[in-house]
C-alpha positions as CSV (number, residue, x, y, z in Angstrom):
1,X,-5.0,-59.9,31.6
2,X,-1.1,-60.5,31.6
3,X,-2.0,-64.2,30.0
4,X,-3.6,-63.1,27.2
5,X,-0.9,-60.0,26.5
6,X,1.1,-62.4,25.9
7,X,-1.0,-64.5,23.2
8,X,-1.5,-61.1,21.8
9,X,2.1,-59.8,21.7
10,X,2.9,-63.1,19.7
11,X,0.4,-62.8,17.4
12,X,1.6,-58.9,16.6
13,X,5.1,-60.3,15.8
14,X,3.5,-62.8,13.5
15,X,1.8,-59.8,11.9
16,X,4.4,-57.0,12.0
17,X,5.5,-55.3,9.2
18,X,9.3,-55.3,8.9
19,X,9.8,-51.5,8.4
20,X,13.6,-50.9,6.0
21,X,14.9,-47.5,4.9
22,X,15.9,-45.2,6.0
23,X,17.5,-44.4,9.8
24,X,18.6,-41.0,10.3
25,X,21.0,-39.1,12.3
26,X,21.3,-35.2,14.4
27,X,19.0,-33.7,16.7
28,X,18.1,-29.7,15.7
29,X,20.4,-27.3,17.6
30,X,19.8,-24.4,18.9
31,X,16.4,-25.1,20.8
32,X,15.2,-24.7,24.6
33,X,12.5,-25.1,25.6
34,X,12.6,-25.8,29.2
35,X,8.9,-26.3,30.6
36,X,8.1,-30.1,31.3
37,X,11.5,-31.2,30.7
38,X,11.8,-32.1,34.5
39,X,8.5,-34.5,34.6
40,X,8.7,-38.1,35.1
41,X,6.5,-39.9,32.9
42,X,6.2,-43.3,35.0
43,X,4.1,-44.3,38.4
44,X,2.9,-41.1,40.1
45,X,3.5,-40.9,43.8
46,X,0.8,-39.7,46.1
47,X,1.6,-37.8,49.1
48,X,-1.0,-37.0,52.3
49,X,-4.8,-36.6,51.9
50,X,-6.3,-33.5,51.7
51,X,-9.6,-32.1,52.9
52,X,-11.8,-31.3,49.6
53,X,-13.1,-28.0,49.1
54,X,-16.1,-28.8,47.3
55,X,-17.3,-31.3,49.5
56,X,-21.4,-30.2,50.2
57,X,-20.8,-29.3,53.9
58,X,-17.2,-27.0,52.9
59,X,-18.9,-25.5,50.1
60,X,-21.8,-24.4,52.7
61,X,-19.4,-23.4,55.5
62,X,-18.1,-21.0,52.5
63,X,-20.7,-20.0,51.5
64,X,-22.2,-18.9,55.2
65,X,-18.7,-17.6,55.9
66,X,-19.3,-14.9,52.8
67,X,-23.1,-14.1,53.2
68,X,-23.9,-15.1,56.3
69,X,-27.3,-12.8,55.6
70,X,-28.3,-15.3,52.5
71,X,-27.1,-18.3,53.8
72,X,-30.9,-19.0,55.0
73,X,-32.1,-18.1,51.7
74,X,-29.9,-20.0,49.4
75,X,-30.0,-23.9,49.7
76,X,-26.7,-25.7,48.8
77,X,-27.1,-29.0,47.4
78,X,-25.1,-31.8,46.5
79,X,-24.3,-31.6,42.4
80,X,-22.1,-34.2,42.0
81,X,-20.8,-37.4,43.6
82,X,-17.2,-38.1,43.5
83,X,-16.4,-42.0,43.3
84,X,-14.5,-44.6,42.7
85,X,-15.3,-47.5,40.4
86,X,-13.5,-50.9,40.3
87,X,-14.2,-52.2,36.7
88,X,-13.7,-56.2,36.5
89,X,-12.6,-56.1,33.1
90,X,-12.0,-54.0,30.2
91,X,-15.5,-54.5,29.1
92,X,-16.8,-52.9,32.4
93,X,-14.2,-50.2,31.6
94,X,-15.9,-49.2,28.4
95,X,-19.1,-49.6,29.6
96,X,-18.4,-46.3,32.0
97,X,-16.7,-44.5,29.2
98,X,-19.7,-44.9,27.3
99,X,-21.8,-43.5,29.6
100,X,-20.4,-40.3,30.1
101,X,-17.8,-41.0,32.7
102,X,-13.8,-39.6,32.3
103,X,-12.0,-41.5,34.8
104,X,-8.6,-40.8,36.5
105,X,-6.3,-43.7,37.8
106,X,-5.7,-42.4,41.0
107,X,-7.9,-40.1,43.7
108,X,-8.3,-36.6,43.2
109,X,-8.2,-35.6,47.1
110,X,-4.4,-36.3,47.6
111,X,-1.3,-34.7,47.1
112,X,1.2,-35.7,44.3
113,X,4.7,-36.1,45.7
114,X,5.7,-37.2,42.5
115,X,4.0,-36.5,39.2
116,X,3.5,-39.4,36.5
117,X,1.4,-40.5,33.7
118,X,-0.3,-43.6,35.9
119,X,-1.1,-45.3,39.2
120,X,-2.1,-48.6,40.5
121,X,-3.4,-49.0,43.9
122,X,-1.2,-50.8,45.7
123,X,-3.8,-53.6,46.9
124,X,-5.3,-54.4,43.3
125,X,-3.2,-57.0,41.3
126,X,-1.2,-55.7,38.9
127,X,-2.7,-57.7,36.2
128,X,-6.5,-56.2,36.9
129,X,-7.6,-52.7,36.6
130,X,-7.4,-50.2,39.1
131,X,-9.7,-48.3,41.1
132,X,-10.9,-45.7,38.8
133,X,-11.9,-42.4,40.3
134,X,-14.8,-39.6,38.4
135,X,-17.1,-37.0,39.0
136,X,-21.3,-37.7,38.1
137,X,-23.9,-36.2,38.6
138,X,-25.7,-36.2,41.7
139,X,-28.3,-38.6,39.9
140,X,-26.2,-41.1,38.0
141,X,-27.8,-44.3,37.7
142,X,-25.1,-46.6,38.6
143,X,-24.7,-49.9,36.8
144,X,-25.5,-52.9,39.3
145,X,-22.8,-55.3,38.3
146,X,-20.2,-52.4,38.5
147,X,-18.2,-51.6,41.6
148,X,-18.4,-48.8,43.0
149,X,-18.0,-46.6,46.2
150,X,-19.1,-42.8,46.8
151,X,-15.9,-40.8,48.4
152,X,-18.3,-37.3,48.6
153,X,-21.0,-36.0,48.2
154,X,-19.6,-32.4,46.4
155,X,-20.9,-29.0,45.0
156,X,-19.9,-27.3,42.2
157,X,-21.6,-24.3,41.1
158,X,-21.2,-24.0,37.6
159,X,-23.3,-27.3,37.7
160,X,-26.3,-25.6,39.6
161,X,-27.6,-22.7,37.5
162,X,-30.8,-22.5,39.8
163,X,-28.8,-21.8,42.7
164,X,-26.8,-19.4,40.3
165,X,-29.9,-17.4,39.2
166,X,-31.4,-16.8,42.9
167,X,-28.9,-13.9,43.1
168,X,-26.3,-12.7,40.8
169,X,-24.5,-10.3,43.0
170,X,-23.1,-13.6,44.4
171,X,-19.3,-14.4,43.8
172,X,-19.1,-18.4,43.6
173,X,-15.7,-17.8,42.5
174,X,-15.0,-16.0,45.6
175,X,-17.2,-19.0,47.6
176,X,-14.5,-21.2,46.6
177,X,-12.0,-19.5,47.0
178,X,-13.3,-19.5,50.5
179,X,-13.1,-23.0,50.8
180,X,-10.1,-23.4,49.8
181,X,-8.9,-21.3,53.0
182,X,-11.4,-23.6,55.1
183,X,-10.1,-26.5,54.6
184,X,-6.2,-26.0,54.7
185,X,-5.5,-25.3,51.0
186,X,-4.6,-22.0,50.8
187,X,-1.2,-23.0,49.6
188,X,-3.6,-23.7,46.3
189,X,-5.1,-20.6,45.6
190,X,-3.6,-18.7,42.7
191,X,-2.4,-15.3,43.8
192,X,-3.8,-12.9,40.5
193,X,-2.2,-9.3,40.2
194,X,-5.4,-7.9,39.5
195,X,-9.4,-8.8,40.9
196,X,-10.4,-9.5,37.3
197,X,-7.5,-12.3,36.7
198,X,-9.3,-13.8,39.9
199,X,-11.4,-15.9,37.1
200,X,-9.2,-17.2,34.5
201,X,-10.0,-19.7,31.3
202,X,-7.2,-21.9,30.8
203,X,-5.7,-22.0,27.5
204,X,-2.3,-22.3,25.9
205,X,-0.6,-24.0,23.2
206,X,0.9,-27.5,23.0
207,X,4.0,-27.9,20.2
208,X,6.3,-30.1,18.7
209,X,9.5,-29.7,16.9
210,X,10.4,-32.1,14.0
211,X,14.2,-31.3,13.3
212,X,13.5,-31.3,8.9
213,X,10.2,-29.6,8.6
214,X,9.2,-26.4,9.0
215,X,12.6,-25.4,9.5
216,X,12.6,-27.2,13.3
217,X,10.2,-24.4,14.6
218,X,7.4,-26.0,16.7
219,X,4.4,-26.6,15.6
220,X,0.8,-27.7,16.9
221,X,0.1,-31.0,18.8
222,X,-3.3,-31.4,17.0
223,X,-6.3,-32.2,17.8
224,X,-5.3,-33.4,21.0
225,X,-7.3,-33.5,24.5
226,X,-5.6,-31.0,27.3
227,X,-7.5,-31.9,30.8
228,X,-7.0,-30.0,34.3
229,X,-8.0,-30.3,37.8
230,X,-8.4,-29.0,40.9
231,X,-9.9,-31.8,43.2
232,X,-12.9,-32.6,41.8
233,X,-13.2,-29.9,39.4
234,X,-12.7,-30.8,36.3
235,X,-12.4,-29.0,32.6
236,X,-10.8,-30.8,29.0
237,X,-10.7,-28.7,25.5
238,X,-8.8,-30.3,22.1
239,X,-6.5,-28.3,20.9
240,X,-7.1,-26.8,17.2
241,X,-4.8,-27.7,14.1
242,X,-1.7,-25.3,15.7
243,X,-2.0,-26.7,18.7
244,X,-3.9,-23.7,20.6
245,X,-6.7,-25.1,23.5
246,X,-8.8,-22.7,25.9
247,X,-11.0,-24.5,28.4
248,X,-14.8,-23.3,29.3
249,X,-14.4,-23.2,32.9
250,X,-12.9,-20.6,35.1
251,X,-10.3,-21.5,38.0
252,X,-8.3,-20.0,40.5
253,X,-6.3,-21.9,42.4
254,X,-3.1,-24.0,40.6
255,X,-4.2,-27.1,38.3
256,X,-3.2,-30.3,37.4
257,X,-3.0,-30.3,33.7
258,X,-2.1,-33.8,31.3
259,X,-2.6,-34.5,27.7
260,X,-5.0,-37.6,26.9
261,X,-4.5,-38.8,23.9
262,X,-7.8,-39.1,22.4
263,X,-8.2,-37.1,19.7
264,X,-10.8,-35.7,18.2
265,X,-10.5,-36.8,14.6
266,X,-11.6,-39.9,16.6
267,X,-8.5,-42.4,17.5
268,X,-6.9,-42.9,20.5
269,X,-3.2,-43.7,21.1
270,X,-2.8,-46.4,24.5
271,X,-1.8,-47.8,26.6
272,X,0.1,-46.9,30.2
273,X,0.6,-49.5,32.5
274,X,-2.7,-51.6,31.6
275,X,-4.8,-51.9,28.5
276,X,-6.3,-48.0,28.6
277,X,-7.6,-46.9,25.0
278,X,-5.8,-43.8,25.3
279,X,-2.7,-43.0,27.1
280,X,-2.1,-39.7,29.6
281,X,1.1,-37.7,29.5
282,X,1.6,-35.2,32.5
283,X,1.8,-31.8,32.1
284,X,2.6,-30.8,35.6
285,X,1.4,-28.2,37.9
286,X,0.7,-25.1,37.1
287,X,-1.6,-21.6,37.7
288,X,-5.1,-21.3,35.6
289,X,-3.5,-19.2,32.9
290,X,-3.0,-22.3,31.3
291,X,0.5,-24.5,30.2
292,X,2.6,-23.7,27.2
293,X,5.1,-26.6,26.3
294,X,7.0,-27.9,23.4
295,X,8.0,-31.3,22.8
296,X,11.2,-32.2,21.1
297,X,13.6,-35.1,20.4
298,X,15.1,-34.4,23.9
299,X,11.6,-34.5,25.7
300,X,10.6,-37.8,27.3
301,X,10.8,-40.4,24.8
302,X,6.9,-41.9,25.6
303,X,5.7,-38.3,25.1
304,X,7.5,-38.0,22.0
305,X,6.1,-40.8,20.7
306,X,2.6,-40.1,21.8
307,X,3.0,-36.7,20.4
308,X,4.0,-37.8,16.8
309,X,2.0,-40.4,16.3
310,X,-1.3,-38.5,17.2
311,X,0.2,-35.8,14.4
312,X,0.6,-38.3,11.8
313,X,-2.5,-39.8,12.1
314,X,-4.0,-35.9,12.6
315,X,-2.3,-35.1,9.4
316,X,-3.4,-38.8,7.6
317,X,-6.5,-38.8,8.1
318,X,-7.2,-34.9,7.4
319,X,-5.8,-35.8,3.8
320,X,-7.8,-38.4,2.9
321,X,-10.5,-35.6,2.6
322,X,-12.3,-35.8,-0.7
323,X,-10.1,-32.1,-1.3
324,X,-7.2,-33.5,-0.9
325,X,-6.3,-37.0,-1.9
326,X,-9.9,-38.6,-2.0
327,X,-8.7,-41.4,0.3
328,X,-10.7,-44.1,2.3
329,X,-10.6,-43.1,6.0
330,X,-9.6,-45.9,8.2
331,X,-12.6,-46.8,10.6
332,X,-13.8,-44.6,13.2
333,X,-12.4,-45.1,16.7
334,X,-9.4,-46.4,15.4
335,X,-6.9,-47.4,18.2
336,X,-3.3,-47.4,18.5
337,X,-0.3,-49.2,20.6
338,X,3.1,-47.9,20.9
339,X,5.5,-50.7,21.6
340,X,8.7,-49.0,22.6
341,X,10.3,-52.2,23.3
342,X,9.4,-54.0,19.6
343,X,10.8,-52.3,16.1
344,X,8.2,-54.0,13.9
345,X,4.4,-52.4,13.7
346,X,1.1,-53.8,12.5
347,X,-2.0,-52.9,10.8
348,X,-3.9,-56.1,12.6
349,X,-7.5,-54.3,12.9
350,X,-8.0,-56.2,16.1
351,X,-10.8,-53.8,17.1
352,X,-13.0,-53.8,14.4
353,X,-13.3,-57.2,14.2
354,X,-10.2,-58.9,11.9
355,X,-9.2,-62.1,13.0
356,X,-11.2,-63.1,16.2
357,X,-14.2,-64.0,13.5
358,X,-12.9,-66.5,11.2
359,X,-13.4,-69.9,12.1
360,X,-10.2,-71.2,9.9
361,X,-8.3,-68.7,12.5
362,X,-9.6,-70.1,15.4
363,X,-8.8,-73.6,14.5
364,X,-4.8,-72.1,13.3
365,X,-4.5,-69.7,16.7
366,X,-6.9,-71.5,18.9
367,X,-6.9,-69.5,22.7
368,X,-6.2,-66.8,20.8
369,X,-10.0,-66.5,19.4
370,X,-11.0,-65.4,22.9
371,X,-9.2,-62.2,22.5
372,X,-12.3,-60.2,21.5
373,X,-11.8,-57.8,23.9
374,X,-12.9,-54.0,23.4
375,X,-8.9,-52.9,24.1
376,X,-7.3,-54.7,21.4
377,X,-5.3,-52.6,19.2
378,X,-6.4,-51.8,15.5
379,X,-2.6,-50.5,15.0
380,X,0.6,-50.8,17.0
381,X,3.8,-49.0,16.3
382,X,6.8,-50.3,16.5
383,X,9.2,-48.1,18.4
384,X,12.4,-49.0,19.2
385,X,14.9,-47.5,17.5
386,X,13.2,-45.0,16.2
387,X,14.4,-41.5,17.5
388,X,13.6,-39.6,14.4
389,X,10.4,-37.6,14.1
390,X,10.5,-38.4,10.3
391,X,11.1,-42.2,11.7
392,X,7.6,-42.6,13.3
393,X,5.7,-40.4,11.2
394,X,6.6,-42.5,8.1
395,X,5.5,-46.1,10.1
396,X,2.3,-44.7,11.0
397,X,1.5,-43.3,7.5
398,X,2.5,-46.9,6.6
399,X,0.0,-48.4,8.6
400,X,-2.7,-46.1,8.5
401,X,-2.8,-46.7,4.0
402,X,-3.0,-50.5,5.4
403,X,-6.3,-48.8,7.7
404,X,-7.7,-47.3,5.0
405,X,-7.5,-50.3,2.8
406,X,-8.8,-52.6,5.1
407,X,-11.9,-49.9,4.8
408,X,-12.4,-50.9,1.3
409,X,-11.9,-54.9,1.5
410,X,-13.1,-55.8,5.4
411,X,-12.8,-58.7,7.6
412,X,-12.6,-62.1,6.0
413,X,-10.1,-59.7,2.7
414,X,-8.0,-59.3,6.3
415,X,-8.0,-62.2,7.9
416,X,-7.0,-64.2,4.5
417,X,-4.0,-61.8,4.7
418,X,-2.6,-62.5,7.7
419,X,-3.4,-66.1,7.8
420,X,-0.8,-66.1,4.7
421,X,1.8,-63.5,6.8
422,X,1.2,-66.4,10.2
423,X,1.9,-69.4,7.8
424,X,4.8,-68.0,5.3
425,X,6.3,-66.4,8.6
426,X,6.3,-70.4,10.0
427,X,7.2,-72.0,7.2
428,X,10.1,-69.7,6.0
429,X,11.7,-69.4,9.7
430,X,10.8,-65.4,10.0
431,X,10.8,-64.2,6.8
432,X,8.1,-61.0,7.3
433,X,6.5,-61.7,4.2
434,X,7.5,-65.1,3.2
435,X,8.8,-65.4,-0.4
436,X,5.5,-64.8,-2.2
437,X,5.6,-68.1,-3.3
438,X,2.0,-69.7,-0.9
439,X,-1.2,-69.8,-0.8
440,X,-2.4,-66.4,-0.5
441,X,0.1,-64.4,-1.5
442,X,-1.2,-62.1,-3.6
443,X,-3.5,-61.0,0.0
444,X,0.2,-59.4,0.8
445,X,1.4,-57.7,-2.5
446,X,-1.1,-56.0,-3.4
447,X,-1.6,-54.9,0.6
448,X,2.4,-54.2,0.9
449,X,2.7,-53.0,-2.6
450,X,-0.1,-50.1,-1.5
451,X,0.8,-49.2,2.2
452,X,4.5,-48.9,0.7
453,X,4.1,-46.6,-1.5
454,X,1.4,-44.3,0.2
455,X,4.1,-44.3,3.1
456,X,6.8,-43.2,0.5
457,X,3.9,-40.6,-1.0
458,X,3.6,-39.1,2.7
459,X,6.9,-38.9,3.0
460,X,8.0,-37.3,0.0
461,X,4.9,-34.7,0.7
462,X,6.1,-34.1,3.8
463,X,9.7,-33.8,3.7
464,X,10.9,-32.9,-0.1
465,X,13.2,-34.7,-2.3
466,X,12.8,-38.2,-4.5
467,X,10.1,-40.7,-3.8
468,X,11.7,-43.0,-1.0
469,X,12.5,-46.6,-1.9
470,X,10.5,-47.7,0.8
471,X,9.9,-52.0,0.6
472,X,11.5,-51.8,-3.0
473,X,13.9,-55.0,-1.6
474,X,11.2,-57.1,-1.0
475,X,9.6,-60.3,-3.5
476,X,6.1,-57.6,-4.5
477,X,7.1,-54.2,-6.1
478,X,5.6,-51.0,-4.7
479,X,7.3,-49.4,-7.7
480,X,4.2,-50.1,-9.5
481,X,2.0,-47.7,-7.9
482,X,5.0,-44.9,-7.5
483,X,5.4,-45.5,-11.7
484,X,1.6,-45.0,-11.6
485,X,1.7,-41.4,-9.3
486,X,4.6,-40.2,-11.5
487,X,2.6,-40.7,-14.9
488,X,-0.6,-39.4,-13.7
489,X,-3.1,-41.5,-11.7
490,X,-3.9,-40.2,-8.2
491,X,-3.9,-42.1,-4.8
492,X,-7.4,-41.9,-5.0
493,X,-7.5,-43.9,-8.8
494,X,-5.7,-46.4,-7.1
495,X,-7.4,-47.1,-4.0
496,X,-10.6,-47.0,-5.8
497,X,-9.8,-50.0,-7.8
498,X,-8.3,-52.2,-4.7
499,X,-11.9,-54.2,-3.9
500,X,-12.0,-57.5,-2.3
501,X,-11.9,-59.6,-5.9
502,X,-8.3,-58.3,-6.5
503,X,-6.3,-60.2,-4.5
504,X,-3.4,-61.0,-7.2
505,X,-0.7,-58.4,-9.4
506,X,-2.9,-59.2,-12.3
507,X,-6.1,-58.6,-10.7
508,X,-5.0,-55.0,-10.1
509,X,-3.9,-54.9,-13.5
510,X,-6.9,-55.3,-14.8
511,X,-8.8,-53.2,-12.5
512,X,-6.9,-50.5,-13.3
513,X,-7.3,-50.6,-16.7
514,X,-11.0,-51.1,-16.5
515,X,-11.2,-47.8,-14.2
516,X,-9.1,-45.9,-16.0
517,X,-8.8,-46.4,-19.9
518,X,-7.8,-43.6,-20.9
519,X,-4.3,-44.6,-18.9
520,X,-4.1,-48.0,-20.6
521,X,-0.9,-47.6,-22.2
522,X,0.4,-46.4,-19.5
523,X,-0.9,-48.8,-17.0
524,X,0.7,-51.8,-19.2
525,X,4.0,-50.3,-19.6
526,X,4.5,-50.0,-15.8
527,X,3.0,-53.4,-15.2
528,X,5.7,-54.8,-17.9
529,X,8.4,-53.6,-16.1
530,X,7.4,-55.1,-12.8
């Protein structure tokens, strides 16, 4: 895995985009928001193992405990199997994810002296995946060529509604409760004020502060997955647009609660330590009411990241809604890196198929053809040196107008493109873009030209003020389609016309015209300026 991280990493360099503008200074004053601001984000630490309350024979022992005069009548049964799995690749890793399974790094039956976002068993290599430990149903057809071990054999009620419906005066909250006590985890049971708060939902709200909009008051995390646990049981919810989440199932004992940052406008944001599609940020422990926590500039910078990027790319792809501004989405499952130690970002498409496909790429990169791998990143962001909410929400709009262009051209468009950006970058000595003056250049304007100025159109949206000068320094001239906003045509009239036959300044030229006109005079003045 390391070995071919680092063919990877080089090729993202080769393909970064070289993000100038603006860099911005002060962090908004007068804010605190203390929950969360004590968790560590790195390697969690486990402490001793713990007995599990919804093991089969504990649940039972509860359960006769309670109703000792139905415990003949009512037959507990294993609902679920708590396991491990050892995937030998990323391959095997999506194959479980595909069938169903959520997986946590690390077991659910131990103590956590130290909370984290990850773990790696100490006896796998570092450069494999880790055990992997879930929750299935008592019937899951385990794949053959997949290892795996079964830790317990476990019951859960709310997964056993004919048990459930043999008598409803029955209390399984209560049962586990019991359990609990059996088993030495008392410590674990959430103390409510009243009976009724015995049962509680989760639910809470997740926020963000961005120090120059919305005049620094939080707002949502959106979209976002919120998951708890308590041992083996297990409930996840998105949060909504504001950033409000409520799970389905009832706890009452204190939870484990992280954010996974899979969201549900259907990207993910990875990795941790190893190449996971989407990255986990702790929440910390906490009752079953549910966490409330704000994120700002002074929060954990990985977080802060996280959080941002899953906002922009929220906020992106909600706007390229047909209502709004009639944009291509980027493909589905779309997958993001965060590179804190790298300032440039990519829009390589990895995932969905650009470059690993050509043969004329395989003969350039060679090796780097076997990196069809289902965790390759689509996009990565570039984050060093970026502190600035405004920062990292401008380089992902960047990247994702690169997305949803690549939705209009496709593969071989692509990997024309950055065959030009690997060459010019080799035969200039590092220039990003080369001079403009190879084969292929036109690939990169109009691709530069486009994902510079949408970035400036986010940005200007977003924050007030002039239209940013965003790539205005370099050999193509995003000026063109700014021009073009200011006298009329859309985002949408634009993109529309960028197919895979335009490929040159002219070409787009001409398309435009064609599509539009009514705008010819228009269209030629800009183009004569540029």
């Amino acid at each position: 895995m390391r070995g071919r991280q680092i063919v990877l990493l080089l090729a993202l360099v080769l393909m970064s985009c070289s993000k100038e503008g603006l860099r911005h200074s002060g962090r908004p004053s007068g804010i605190d928001y203390y929950y969360g601001s004590d968790l560590r984000h790195e390697k969690i630490v486990l402490g001793e193992r713990l007995e599990n309350p919804y093991k089969t024979e504990n649940m039972s022992k509860a359960f006769a405990s309670l109703y000792p005069t139905k415990a003949d009548r009512v037959d507990i049964k294993t609902t679920n199997l708590y396991v491990r799995f050892l995937p030998a690749d990323e391959q095997q890793y999506e194959r479980l994810q595909e069938m169903g399974v959520e997986m946590l790094d690390h077991p659910m039956d131990y103590s956590i002296s130290v909370d984290g976002d990850w773990y790696h068993d100490p006896e796998i290599p570092e450069t494999d995946v880790t055990w992997q430990y879930a929750v299935v149903p008592a019937g899951f057809d385990f794949p053959d060529d997949i290892r795996h071990e079964v830790i317990h054999e476990c019951y859960l009620a709310e997964n056993d509604p004919q048990t459930r419906s043999l008598d409803q005066d029955i209390d399984w909250q209560a049962v586990e409760r019991e359990a609990y006590f059996l088993t030495g985890n008392a410590d674990r049971i959430h103390e409510p004020s009243t009976k009724a708060a015995a049962k509680v939902k989760p639910s809470g709200r997740i926020t963000i502060v961005d120090g120059h909009a919305n005049g620094g008051k939080p707002f949502g995390v959106a979209g976002v997955m919120v998951s708890c646990n308590s041992f083996v049981k297990f409930a996840t919810s998105y949060t909504d647009r504001d950033g409000y989440y409520s799970m389905s199932k009832e706890f009452s004992s204190d939870l484990r609660y992280r954010l996974v940052f899979k969201n549900e406008r259907n990207f993910s944001i990875g990795f941790n330590l190893v190449l996971l599609p989407a990255s986990v940020s702790t929440l910390g422990k906490s009752g079953p009411e549910g966490v409330n926590m704000t994120v700002t500039r002074d929060s954990e910078d990985k977080l802060f990241r996280r959080c941002v990027v899953n906002n922009a790319a929220y906020d992106y792809i909600g706007r390229c809604a047909s209502s709004d501004l009639g944009l291509s989405d980027p493909p589905a499952d779309l997958r993001f890196w965060i590179m804190h130690g790298m300032e440039a970002s990519s829009a390589v498409m990895l995932h969905h198929g650009a470059i690993v496909r050509s043969d004329y790429l395989e003969k350039y990169l060679g090796s780097f053809s076997s990196l069809i791998e289902f965790f390759l990143p689509d996009i990565t962001i570039g984050a060093k040196g970026k502190d600035e909410y405004r920062d990292i929400y401008s380089t992902t709009c960047h990247e994702l107008a690169h997305a949803s262009h690549f939705s209009k051209v496709g593969t071989e468009y692509w990997n024309r493109y950055i065959l030009y950006i690997i060459e010019s970058f080799i035969r200039t000595g590092g220039m990003t873009y080369g001079d403009g003056t190879a084969s292929g250049a036109g690939y990169c304007e109009i691709g530069e030209m486009w994902a510079y100025y949408l970035e400036s159109r986010f940005y200007k949206d977003r924050y007030g003020g002039n239209f940013p000068t965003f790539g205005t320094s370099y050999w193509f001239y995003p000026q063109i389609f700014r021009s073009l906003d200011e006298r009329g045509l859309t985002p949408a009239d634009m993109l529309a016309v960028l197919k895979p036959e335009v490929t040159s300044k002219s070409d787009l030229k001409s398309a435009l015209i064609l599509a539009c006109p009514e705008k010819r005079t228009i269209i030629e003045q800009v183009f004569s300026r540029y």
